[in-house]
Residue frames as a rotation matrix with the C-alpha (Angstrom) as fourth column:
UNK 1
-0.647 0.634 0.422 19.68
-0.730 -0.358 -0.582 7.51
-0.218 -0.685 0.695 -22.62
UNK 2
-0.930 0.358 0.081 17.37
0.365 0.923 0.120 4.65
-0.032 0.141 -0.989 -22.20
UNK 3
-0.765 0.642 0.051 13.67
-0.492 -0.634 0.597 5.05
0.416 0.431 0.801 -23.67
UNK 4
-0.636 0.684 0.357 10.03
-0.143 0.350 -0.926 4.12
-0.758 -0.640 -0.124 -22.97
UNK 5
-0.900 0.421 0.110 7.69
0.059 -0.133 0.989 2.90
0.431 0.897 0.095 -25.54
UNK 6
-0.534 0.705 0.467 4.36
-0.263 0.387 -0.884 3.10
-0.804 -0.595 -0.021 -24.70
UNK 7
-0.911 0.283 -0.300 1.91
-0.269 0.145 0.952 1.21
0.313 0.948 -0.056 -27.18
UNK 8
-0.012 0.920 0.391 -2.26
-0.958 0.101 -0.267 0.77
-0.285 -0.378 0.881 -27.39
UNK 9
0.433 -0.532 -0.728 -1.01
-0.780 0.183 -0.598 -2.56
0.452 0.826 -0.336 -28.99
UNK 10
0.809 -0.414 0.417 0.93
0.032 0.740 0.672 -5.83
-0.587 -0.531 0.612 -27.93
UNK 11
0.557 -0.658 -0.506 4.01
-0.816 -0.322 -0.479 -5.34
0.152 0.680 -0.717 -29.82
UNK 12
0.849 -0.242 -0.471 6.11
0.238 0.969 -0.069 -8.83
0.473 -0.054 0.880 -30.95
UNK 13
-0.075 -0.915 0.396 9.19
-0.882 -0.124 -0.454 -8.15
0.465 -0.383 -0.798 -28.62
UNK 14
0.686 -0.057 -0.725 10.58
-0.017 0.995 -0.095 -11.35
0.727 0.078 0.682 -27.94
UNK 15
0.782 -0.538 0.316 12.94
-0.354 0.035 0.935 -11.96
-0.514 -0.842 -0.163 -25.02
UNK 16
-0.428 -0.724 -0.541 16.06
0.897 -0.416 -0.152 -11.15
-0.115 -0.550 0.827 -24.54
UNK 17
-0.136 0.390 0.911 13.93
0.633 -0.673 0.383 -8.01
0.762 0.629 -0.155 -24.60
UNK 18
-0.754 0.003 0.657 12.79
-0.224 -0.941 -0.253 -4.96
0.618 -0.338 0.710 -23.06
UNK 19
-0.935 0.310 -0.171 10.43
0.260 0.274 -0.926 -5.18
-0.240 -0.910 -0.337 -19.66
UNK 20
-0.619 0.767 0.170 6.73
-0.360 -0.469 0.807 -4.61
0.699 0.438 0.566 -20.31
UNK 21
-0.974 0.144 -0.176 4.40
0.143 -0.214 -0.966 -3.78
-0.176 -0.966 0.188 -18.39
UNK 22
-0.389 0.831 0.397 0.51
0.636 -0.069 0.768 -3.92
0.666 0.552 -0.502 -19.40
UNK 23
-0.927 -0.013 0.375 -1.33
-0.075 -0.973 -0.219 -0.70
0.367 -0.231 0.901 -17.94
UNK 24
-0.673 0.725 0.147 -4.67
0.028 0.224 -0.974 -1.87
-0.740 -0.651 -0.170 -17.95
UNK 25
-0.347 0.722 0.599 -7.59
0.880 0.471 -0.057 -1.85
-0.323 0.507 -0.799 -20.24
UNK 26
0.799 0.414 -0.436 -8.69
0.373 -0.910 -0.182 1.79
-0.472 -0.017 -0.881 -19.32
UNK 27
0.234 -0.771 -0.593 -5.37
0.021 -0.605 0.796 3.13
-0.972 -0.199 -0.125 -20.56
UNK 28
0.787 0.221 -0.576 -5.18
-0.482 -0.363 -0.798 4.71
-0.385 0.905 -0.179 -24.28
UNK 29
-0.189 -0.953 -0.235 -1.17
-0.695 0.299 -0.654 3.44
0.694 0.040 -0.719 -24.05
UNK 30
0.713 0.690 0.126 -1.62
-0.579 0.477 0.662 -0.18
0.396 -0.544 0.739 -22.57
UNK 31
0.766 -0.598 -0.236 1.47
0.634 0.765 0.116 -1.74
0.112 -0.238 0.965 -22.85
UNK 32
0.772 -0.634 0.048 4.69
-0.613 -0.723 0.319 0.19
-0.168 -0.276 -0.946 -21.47
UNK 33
0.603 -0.737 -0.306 8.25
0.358 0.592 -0.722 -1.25
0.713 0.326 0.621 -23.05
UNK 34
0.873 -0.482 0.074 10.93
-0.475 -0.804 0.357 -0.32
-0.112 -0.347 -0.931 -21.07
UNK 35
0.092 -0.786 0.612 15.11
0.516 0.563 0.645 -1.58
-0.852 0.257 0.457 -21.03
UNK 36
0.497 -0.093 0.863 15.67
0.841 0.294 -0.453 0.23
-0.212 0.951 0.225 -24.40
UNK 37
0.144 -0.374 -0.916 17.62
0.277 -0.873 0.400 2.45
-0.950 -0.312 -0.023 -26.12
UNK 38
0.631 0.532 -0.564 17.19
-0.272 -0.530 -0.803 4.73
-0.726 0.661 -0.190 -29.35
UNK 39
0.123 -0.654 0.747 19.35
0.877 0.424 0.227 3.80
-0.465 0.627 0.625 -32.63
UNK 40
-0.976 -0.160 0.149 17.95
0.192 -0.293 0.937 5.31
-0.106 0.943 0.317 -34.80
UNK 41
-0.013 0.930 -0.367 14.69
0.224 -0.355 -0.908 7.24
-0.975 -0.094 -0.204 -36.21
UNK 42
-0.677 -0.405 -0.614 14.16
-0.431 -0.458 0.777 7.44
-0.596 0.791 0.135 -39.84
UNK 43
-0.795 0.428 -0.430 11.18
-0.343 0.267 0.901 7.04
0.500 0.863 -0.065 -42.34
UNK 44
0.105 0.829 0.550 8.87
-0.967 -0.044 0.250 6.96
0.231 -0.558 0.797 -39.12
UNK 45
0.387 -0.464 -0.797 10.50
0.176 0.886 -0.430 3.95
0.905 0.026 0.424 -38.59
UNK 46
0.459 -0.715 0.527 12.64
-0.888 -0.347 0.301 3.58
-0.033 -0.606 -0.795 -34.55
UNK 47
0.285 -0.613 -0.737 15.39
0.083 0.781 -0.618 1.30
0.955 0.115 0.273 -34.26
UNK 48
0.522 0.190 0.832 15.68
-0.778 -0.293 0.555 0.23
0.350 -0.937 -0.005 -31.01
UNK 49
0.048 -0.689 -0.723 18.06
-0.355 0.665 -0.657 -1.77
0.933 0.288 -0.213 -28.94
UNK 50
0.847 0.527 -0.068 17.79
0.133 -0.085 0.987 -3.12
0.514 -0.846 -0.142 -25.79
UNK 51
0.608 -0.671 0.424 19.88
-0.747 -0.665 0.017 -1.73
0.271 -0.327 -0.905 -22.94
UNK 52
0.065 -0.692 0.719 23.13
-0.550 0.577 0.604 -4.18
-0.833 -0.435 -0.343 -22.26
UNK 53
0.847 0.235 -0.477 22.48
-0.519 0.171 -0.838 -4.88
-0.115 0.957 0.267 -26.35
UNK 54
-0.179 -0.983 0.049 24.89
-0.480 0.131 0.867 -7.41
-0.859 0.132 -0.495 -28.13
UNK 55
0.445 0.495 -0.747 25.58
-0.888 0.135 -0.439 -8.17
-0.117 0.858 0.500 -31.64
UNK 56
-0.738 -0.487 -0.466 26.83
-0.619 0.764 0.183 -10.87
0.267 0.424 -0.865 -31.95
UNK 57
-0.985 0.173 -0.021 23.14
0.129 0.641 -0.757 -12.28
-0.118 -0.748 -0.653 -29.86
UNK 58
-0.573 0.465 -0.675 20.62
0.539 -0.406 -0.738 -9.62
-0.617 -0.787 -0.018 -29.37
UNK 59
0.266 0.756 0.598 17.74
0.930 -0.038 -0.366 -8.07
-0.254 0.654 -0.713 -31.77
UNK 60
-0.990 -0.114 -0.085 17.14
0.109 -0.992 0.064 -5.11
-0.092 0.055 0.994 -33.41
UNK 61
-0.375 0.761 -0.530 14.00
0.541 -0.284 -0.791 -3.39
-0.753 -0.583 -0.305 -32.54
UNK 62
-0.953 -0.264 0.151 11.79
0.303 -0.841 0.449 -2.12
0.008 0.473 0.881 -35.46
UNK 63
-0.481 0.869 -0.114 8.89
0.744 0.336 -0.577 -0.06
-0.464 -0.362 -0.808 -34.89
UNK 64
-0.638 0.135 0.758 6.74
0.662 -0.407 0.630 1.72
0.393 0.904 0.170 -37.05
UNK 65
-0.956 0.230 -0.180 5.73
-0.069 -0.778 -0.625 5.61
-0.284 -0.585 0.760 -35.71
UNK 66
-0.547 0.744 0.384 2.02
0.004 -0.457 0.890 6.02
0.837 0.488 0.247 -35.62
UNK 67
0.209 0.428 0.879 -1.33
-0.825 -0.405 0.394 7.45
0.524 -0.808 0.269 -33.42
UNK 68
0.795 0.274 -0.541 -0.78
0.061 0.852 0.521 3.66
0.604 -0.447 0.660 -31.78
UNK 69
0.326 -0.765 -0.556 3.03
0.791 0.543 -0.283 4.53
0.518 -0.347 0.782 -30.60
UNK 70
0.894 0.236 0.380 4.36
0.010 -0.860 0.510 6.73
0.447 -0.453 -0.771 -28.31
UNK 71
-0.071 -0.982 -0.175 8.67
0.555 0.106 -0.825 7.26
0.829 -0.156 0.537 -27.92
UNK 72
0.743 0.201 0.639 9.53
-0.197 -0.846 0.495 8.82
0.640 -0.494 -0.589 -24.38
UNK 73
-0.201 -0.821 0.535 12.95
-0.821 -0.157 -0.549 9.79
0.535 -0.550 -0.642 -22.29
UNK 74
0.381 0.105 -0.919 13.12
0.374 0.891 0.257 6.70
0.845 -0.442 0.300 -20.10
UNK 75
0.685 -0.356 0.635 15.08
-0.650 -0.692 0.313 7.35
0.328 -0.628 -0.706 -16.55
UNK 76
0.123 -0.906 -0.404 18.20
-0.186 0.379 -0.906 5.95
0.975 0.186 -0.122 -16.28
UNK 77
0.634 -0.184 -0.751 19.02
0.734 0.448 0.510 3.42
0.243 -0.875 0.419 -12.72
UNK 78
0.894 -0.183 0.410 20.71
-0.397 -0.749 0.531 5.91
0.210 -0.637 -0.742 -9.82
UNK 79
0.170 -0.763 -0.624 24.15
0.197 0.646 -0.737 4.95
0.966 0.002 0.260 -9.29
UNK 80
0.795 -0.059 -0.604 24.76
0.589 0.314 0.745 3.61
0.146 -0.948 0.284 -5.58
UNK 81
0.757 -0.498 0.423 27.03
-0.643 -0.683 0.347 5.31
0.116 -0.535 -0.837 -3.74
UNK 82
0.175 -0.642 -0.747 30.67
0.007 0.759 -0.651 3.58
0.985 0.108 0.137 -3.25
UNK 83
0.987 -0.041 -0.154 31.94
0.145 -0.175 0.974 2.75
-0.067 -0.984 -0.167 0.07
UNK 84
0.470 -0.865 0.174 34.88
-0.657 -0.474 -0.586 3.69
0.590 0.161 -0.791 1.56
């Protein structure tokens, strides 16, 4: 399942990375990560990978839990019908 970070924050993701999206000023959660997908959680610590991830290329994502972050279910692209 692919997540959402949301952060009050700029957070160093570097390309090949997750999409972001900046919310606005008013918004407690300004920046919105999306493209990602959970490793791991451990020691308030996520490990995070972006979706279509490769190792042999592609970071690993670490972010440290606190009142600034915010982990949430992402929604996952609709698969298209097929034709016949």
């Amino acid at each position: 399942m692919a997540e959402v970070v949301l952060s009050s924050d700029p957070l160093s993701i570097v390309p090949p990375g997750p999409r972001v999206k900046e919310l606005g000023r008013g918004a407690h959660y300004r920046y919105r990560f999306s493209g990602l997908r959970l490793l791991i959680e451990r020691d308030h610590r996520y490990h995070l990978l972006r979706v279509g991830w490769k190792k042999s290329t592609d970071p690993t994502y670490v972010i440290e839990d606190d009142d600034t972050i915010q982990l949430r279910p992402g929604t996952q692209p609709r698969a298209l019908p097929q034709a016949s």
